[in-house]
KEBA-989797 format. One record per residue: residue number from 1; y, x, z of N, C-alpha, C, O, CB in turn; residue in three letters. Coordinates in steps of 0.2 Angstrom, whole numbers, plus 5000, padded with zeros to 4 digits. Glycine has a CB too. Example, Ala and Ser with C-alpha at 12.3 -4.5 7.8 and 13.67 -1.06 7.14 Angstrom:
BEGIN
- resi/n_yy/n_xx/n_zz/ca_yy/ca_xx/ca_zz/c_yy/c_xx/c_zz/o_yy/o_xx/o_zz/cb_yy/cb_xx/cb_zz/resn
- 1/4972/5066/5039/4978/5062/5039/4984/5066/5039/4983/5071/5042/4978/5057/5045/ALA
- 2/4989/5064/5035/4995/5068/5036/5000/5064/5039/5006/5067/5040/4997/5070/5029/SER
END
This chain:
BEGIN
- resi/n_yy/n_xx/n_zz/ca_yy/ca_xx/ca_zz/c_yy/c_xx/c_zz/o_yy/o_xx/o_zz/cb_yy/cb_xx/cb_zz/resn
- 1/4548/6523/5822/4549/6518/5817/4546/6511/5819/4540/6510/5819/4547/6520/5810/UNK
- 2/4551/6507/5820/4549/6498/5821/4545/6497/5816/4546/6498/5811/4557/6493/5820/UNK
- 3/4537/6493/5818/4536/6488/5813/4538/6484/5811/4539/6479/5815/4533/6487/5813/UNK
- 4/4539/6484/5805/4542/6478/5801/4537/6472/5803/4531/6472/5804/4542/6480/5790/UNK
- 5/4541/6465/5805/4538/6458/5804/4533/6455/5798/4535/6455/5792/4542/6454/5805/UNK
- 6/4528/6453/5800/4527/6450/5793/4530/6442/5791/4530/6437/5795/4519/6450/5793/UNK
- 7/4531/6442/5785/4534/6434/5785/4525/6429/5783/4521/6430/5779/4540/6434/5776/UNK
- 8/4526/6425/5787/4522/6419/5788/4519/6417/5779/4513/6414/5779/4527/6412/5793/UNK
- 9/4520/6418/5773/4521/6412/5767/4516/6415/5765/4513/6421/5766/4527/6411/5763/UNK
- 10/4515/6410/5760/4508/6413/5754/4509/6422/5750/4514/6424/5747/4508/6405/5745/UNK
- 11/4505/6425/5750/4505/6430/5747/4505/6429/5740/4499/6427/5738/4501/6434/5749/UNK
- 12/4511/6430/5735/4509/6429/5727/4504/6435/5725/4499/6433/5721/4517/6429/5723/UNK
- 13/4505/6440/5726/4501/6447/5723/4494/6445/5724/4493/6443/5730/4504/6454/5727/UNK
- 14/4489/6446/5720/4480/6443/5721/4479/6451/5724/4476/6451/5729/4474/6440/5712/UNK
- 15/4481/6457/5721/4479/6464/5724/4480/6464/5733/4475/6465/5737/4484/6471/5721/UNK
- 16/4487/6462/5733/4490/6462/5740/4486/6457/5744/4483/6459/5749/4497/6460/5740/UNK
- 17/4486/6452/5743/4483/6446/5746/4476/6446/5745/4475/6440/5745/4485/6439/5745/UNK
- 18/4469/6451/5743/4464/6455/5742/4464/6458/5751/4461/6457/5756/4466/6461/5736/UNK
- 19/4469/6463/5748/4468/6467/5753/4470/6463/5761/4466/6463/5767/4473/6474/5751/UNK
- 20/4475/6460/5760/4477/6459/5767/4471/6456/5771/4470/6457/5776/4483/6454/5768/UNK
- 21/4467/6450/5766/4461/6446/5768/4457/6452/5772/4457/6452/5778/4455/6442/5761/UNK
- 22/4454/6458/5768/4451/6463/5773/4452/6464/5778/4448/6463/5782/4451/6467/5772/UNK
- 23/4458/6467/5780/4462/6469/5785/4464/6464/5791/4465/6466/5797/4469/6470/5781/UNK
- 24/4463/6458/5790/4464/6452/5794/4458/6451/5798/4456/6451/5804/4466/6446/5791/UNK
- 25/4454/6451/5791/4446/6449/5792/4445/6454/5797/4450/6454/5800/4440/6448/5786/UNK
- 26/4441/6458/5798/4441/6464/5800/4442/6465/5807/4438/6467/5811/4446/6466/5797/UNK
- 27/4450/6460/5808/4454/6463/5815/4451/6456/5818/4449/6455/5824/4465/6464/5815/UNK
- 28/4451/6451/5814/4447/6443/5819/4441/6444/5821/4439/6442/5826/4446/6436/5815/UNK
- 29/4437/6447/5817/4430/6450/5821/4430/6453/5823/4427/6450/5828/4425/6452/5821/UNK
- 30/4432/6459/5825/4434/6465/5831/4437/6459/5837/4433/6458/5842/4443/6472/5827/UNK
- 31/4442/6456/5838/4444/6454/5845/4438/6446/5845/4438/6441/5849/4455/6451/5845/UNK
- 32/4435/6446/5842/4427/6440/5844/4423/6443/5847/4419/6442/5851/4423/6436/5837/UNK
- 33/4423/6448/5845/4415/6454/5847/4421/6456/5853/4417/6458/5857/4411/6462/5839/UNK
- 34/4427/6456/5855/4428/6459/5861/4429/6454/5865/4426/6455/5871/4434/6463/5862/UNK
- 35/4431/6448/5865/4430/6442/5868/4424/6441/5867/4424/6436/5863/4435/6437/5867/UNK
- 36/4420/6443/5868/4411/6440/5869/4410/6444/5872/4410/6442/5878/4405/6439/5863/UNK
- 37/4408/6452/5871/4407/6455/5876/4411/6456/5884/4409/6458/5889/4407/6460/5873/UNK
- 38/4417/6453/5883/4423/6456/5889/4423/6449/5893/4426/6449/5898/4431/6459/5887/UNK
- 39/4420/6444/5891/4419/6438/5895/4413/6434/5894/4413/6428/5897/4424/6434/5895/UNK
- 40/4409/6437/5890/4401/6434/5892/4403/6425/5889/4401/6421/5893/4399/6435/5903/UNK
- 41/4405/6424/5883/4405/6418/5882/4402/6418/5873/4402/6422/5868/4413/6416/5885/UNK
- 42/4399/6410/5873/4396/6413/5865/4403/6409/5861/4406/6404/5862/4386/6410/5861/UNK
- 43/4403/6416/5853/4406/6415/5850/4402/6413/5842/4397/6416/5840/4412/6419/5852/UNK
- 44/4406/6409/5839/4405/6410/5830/4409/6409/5827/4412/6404/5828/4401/6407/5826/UNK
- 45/4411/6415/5822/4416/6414/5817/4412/6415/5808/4408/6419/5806/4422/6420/5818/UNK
- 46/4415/6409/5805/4413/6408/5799/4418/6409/5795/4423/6405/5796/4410/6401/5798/UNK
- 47/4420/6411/5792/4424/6412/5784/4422/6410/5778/4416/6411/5776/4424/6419/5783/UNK
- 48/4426/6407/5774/4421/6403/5767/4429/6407/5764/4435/6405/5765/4420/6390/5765/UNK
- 49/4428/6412/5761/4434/6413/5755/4433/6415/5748/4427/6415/5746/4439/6418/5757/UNK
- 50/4438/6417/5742/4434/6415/5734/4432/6422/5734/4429/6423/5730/4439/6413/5727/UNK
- 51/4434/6427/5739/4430/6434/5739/4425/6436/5741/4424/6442/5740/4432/6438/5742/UNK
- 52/4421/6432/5742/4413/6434/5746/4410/6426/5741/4414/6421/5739/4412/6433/5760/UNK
- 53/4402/6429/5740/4399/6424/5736/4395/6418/5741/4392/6413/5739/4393/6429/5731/UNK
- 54/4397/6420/5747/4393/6414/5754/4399/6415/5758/4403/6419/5758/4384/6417/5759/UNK
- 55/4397/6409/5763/4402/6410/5767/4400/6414/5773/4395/6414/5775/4403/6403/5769/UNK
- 56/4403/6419/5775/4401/6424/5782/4402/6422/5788/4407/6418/5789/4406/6430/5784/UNK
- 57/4397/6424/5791/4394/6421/5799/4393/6428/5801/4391/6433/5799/4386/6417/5800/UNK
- 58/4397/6426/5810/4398/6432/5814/4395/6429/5819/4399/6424/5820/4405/6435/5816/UNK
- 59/4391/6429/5824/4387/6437/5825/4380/6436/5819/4378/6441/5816/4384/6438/5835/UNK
- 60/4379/6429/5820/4373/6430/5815/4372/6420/5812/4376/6415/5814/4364/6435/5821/UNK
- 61/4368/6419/5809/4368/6412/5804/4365/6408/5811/4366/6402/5812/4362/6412/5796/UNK
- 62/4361/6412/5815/4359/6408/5820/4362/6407/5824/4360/6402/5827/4355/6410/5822/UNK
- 63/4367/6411/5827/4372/6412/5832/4376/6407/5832/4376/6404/5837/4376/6417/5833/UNK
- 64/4380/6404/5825/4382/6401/5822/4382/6393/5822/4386/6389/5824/4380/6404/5817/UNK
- 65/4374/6393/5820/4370/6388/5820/4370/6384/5829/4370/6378/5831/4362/6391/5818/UNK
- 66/4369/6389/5831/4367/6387/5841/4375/6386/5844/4376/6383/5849/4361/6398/5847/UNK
- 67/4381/6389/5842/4386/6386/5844/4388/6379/5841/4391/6375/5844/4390/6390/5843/UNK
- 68/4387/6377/5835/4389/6372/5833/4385/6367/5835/4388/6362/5835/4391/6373/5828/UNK
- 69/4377/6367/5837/4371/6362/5839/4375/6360/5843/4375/6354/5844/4364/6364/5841/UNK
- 70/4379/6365/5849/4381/6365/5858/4387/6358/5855/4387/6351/5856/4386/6375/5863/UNK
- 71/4390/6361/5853/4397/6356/5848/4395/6351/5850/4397/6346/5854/4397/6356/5840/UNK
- 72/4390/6352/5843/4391/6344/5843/4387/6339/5848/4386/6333/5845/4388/6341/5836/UNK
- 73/4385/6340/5854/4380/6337/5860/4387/6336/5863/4386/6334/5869/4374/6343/5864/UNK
- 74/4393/6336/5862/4398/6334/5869/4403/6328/5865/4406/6328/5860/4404/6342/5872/UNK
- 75/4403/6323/5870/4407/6318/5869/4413/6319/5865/4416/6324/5864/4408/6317/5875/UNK
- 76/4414/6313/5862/4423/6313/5858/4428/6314/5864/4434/6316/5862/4425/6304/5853/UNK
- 77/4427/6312/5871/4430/6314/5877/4431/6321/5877/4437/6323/5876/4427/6312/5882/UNK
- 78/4425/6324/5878/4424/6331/5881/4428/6336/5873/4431/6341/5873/4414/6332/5882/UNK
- 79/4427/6332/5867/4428/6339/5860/4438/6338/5861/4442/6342/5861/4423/6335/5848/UNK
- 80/4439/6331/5862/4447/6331/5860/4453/6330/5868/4459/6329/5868/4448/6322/5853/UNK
- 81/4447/6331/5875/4453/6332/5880/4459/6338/5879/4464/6337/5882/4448/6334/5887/UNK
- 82/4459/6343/5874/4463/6349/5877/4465/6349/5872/4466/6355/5871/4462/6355/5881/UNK
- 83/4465/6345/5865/4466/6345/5859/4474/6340/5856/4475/6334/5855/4458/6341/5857/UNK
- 84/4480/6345/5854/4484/6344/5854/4488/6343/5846/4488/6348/5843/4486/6349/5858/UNK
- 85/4491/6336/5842/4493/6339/5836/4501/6344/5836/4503/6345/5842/4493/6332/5830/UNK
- 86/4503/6345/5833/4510/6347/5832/4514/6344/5835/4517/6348/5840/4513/6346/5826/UNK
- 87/4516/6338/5835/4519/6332/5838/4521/6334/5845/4526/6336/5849/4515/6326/5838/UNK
- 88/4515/6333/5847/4513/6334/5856/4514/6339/5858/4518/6340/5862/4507/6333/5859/UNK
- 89/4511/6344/5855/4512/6351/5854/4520/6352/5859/4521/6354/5864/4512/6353/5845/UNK
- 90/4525/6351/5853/4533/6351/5855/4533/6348/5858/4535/6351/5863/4538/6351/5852/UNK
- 91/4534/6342/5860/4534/6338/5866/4532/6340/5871/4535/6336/5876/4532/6333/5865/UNK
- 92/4527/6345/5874/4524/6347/5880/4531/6353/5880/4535/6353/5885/4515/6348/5880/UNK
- 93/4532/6358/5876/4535/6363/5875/4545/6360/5877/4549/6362/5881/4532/6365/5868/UNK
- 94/4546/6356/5874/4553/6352/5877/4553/6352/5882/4557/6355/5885/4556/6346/5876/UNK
- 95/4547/6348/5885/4549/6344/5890/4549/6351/5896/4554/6352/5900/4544/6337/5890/UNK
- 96/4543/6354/5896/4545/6362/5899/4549/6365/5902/4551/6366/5908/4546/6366/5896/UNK
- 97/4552/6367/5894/4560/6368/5894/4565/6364/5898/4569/6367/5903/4562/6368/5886/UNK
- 98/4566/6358/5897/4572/6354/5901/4569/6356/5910/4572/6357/5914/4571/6343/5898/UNK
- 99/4564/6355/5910/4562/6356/5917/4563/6364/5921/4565/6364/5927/4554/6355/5917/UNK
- 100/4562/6370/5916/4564/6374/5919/4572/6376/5919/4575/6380/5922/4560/6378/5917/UNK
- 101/4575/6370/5913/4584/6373/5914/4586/6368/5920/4591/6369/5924/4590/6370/5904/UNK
- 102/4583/6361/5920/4585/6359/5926/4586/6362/5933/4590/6361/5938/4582/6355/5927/UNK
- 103/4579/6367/5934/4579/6369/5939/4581/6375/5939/4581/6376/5945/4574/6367/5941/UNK
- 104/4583/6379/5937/4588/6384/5935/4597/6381/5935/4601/6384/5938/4587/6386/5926/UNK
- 105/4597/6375/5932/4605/6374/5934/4608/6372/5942/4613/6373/5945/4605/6367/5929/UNK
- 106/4602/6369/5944/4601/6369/5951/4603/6374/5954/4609/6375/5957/4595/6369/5953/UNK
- 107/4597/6378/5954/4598/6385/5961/4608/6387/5957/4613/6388/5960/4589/6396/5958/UNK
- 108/4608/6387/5951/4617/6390/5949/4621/6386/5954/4626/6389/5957/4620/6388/5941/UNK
- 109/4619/6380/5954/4625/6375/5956/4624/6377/5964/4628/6379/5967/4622/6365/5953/UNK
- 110/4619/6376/5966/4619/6379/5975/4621/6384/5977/4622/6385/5983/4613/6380/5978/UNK
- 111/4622/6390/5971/4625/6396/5973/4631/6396/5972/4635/6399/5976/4622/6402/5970/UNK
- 112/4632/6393/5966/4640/6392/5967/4644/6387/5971/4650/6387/5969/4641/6390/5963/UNK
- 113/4643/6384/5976/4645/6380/5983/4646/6385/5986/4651/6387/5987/4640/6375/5988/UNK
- 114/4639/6388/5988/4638/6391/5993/4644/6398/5992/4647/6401/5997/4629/6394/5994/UNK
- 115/4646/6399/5987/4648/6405/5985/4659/6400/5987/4664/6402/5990/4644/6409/5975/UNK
- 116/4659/6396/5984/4665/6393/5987/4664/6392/5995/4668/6395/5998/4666/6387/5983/UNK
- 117/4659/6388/5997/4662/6389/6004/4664/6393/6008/4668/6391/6012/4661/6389/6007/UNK
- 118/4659/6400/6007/4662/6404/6009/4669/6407/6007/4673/6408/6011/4658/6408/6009/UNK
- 119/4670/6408/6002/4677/6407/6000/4684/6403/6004/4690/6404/6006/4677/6405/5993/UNK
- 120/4680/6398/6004/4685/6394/6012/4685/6395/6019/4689/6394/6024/4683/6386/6012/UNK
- 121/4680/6398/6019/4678/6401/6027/4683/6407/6027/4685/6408/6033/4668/6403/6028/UNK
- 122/4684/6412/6021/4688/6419/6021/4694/6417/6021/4698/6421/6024/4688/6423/6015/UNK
- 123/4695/6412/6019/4703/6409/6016/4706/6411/6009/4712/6410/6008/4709/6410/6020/UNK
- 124/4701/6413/6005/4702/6415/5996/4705/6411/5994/4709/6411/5990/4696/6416/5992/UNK
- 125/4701/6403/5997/4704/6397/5991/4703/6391/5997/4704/6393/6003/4696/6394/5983/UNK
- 126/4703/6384/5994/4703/6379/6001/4700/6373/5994/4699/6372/5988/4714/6377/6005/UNK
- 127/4698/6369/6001/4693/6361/5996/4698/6361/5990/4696/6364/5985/4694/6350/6002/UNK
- 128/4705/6359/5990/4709/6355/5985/4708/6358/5980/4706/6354/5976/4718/6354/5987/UNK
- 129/4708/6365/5978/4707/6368/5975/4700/6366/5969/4701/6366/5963/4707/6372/5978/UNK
- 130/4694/6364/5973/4689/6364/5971/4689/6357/5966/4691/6352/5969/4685/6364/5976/UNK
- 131/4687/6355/5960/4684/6350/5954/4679/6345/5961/4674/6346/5965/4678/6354/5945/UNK
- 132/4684/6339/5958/4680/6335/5963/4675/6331/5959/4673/6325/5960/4684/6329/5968/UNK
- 133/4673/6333/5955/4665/6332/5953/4662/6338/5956/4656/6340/5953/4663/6332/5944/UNK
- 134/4665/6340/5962/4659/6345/5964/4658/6343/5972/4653/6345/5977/4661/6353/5962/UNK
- 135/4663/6340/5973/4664/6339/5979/4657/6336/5984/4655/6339/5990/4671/6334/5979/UNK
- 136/4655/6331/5980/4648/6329/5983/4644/6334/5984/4641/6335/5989/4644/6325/5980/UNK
- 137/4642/6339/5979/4639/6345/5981/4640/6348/5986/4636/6350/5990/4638/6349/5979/UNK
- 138/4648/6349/5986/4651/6355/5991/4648/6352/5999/4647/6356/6004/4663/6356/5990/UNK
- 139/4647/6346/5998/4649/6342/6004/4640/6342/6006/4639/6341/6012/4654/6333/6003/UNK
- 140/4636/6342/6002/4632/6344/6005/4626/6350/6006/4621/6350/6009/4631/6340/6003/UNK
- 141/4630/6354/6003/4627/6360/6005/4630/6365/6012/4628/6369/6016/4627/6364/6000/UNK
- 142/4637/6360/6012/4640/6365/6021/4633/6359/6025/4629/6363/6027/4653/6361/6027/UNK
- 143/4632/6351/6024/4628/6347/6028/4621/6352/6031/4619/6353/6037/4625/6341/6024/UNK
- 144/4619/6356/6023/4612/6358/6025/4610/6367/6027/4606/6370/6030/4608/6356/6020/UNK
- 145/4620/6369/6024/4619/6376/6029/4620/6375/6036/4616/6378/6040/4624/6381/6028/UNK
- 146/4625/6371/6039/4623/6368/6046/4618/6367/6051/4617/6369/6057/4624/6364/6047/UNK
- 147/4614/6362/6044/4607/6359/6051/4607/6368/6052/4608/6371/6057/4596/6352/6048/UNK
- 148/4604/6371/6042/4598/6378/6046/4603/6383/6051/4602/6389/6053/4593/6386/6037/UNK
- 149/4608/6381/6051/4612/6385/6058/4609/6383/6064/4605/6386/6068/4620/6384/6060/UNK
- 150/4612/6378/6064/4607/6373/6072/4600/6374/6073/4597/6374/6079/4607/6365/6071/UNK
- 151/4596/6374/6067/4587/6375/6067/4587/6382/6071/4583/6383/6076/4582/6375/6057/UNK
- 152/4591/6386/6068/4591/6393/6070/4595/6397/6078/4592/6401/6080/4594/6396/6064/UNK
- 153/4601/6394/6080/4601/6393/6088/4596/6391/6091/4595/6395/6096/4604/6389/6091/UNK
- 154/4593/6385/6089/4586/6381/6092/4580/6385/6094/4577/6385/6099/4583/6375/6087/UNK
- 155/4579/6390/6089/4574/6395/6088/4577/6400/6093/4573/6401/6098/4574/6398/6080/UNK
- 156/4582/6402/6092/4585/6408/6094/4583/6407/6104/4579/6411/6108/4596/6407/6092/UNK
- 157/4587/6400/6105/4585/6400/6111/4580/6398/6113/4579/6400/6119/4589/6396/6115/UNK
- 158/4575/6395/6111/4568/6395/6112/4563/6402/6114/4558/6402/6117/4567/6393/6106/UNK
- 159/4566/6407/6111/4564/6414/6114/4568/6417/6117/4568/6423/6118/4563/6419/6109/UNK
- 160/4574/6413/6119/4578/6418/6124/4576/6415/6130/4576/6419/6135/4586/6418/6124/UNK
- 161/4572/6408/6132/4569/6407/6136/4562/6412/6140/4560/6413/6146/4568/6401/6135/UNK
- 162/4560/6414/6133/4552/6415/6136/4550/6423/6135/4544/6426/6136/4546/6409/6130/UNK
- 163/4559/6427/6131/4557/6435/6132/4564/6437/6133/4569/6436/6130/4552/6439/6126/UNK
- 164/4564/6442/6138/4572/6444/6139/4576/6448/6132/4582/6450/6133/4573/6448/6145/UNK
- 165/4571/6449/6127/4574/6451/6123/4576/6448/6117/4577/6452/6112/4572/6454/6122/UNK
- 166/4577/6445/6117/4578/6438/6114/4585/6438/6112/4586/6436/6106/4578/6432/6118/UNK
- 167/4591/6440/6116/4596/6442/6113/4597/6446/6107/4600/6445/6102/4598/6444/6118/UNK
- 168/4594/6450/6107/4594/6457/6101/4591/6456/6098/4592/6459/6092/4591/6464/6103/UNK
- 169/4586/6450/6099/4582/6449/6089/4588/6444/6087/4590/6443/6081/4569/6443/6089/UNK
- 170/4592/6440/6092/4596/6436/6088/4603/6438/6085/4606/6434/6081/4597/6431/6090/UNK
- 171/4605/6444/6089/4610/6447/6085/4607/6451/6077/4610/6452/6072/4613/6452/6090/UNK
- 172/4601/6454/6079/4601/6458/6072/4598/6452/6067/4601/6452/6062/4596/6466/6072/UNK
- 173/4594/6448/6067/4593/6441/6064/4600/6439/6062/4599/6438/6056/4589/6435/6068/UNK
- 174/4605/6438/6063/4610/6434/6062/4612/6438/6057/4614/6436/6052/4614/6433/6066/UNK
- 175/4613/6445/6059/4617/6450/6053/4615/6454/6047/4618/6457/6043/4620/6453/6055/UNK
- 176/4605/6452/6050/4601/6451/6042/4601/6448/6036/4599/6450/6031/4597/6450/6042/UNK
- 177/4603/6439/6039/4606/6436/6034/4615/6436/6032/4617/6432/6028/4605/6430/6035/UNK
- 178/4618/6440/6035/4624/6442/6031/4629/6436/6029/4633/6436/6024/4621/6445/6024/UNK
- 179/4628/6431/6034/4633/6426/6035/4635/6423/6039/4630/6423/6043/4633/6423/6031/UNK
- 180/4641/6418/6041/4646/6419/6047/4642/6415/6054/4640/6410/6054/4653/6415/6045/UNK
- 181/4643/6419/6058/4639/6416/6066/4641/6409/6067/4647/6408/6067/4641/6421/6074/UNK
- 182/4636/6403/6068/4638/6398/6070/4635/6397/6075/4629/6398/6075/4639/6392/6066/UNK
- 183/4638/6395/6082/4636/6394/6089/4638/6386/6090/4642/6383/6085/4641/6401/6095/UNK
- 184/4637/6383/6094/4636/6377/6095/4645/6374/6099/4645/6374/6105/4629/6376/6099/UNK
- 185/4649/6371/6095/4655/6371/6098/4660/6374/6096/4666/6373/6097/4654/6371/6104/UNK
- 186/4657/6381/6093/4664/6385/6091/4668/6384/6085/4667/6379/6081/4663/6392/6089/UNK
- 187/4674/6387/6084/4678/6385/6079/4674/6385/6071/4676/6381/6066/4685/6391/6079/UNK
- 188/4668/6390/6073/4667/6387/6065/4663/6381/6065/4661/6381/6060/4663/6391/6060/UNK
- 189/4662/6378/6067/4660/6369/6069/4667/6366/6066/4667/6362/6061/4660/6367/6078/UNK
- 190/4672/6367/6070/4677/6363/6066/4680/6364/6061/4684/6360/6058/4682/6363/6069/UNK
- 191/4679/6369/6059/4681/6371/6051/4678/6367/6048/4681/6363/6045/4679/6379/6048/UNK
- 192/4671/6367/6047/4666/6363/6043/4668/6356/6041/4667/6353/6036/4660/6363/6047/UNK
- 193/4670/6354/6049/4671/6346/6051/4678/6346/6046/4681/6342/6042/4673/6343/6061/UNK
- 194/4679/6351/6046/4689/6349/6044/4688/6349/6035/4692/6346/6031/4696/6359/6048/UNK
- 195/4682/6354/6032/4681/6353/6027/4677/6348/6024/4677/6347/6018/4679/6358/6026/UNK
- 196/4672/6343/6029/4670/6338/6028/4675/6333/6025/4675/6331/6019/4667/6336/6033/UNK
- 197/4681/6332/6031/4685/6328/6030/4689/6326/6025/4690/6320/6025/4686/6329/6032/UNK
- 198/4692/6334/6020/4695/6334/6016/4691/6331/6009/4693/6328/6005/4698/6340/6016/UNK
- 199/4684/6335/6010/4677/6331/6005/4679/6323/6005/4681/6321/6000/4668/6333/6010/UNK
- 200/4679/6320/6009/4678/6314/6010/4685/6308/6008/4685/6302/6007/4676/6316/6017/UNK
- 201/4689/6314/6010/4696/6310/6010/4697/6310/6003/4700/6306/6000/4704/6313/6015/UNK
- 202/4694/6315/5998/4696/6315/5991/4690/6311/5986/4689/6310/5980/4697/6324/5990/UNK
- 203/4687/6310/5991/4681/6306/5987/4682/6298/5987/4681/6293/5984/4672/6307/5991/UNK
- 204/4686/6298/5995/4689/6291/5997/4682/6287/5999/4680/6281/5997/4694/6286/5989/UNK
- 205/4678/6290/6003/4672/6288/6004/4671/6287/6012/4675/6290/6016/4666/6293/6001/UNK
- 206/4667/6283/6014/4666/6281/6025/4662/6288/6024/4660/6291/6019/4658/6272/6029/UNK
- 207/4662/6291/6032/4661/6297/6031/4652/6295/6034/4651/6292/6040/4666/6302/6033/UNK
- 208/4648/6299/6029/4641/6294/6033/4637/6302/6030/4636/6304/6025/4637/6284/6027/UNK
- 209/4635/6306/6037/4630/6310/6038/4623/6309/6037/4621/6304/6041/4632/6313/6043/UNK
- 210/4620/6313/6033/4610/6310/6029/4609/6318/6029/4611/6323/6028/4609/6305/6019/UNK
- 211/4601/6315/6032/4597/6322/6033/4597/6323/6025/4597/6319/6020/4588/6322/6038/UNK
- 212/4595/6330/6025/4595/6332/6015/4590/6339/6016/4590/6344/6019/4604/6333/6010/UNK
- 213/4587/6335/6010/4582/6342/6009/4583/6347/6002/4581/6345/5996/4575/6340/6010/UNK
- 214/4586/6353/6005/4587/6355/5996/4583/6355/5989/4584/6356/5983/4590/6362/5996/UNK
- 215/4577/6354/5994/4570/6354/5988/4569/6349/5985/4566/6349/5979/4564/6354/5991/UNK
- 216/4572/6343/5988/4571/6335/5984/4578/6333/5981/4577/6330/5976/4569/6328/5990/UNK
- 217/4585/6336/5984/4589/6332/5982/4590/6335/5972/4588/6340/5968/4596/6333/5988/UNK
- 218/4594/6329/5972/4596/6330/5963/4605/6330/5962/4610/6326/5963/4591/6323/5957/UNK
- 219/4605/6336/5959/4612/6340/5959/4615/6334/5953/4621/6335/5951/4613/6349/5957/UNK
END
């Protein structure tokens, strides 16, 4: 059986809202006495409520006393650096949020190029097809699967100079990443070019090639 939630609001019932004060009380000294022992750090908790004839001090009046002396010895810098109202509170919490949907909308938007180009590379679909509010993307992520084709011949031959096995790490490297071989000059070069093109002709733009990094750019 699910525990039921409690609702946040004043308790009307004085028996009920009695007992709950116990019950609470209780569970806030239990996790102070565990956070003191389990990280060695000093704690005090005071309680003033209309149920107790003094106010209660945890661990002791002196303990109490020697945390709040420490208190009050630290600057209005030092007491209110990490000190947040409501306001700010949600404002740090938005702004979060917009940062991690941006960057979430991102990686979607890159997978979804990447997932059309290859569709044009199969011949599923073609550019015209594609919303040319996307076209600038589309057009720059063939740019930057290219260069890491080219970074990765570069690599490739780089160890084919200097071990004869070099072939065989670049065949099975190629078909660990699970997408289409580009060699320097082959047809899929001109495919790309021919998809630039159509990018370009539909943007009605000079056609002007820029190094791009998918970490900086903004979609």
């Amino acid at each position: 059986m699910t525990r039921q939630k409690v609702k946040m609001v004043y308790i009307e019932n004085e028996s009920s809202r009695k007992s709950t004060y116990k019950k609470r009380k209780s569970g806030i000294l239990k996790k102070a006495y565990e956070l003191a022992t389990l990280c060695d750090v000093p704690i005090a908790v005071m309680i003033d409520s209309p149920y107790d004839l003094s106010p209660e001090m945890w661990p002791s009046r002196e303990a109490v006393e020697h945390v709040v002396s420490e208190w009050n010895k630290l600057s209005v810098m030092e007491k209110t650096k990490k000190m947040v109202n409501q306001e700010t509170f949600l404002q740090q919490r938005i702004f979060k949020s917009n940062e991690s949907w941006k960057k979430m909308w991102k990686e979607n938007k890159e997978l979804e190029m990447k997932e059309v180009m290859f569709d044009c590379l199969s011949g599923k679909t073609s550019v015209t097809r594609t919303k040319k509010s996307d076209l600038r993307d589309f057009n720059c992520v063939i740019e930057q699967y290219l260069k890491d084709l080219n970074r990765r011949v570069e690599i490739l031959k780089n160890h084919d100079s200097s071990s004869s096995s070099a072939a065989d790490v670049a065949t099975t490297t190629t078909h660990d990443i699970n997408m289409p071989r580009f060699e320097t000059g082959s047809s899929s070069a001109g495919f790309y070019d021919r998809i630039r093109d159509q990018i370009e002709n539909s943007l009605n733009v000079k056609h002007n090639v820029k190094d791009l990094d998918l970490n900086k750019k903004q979609w």
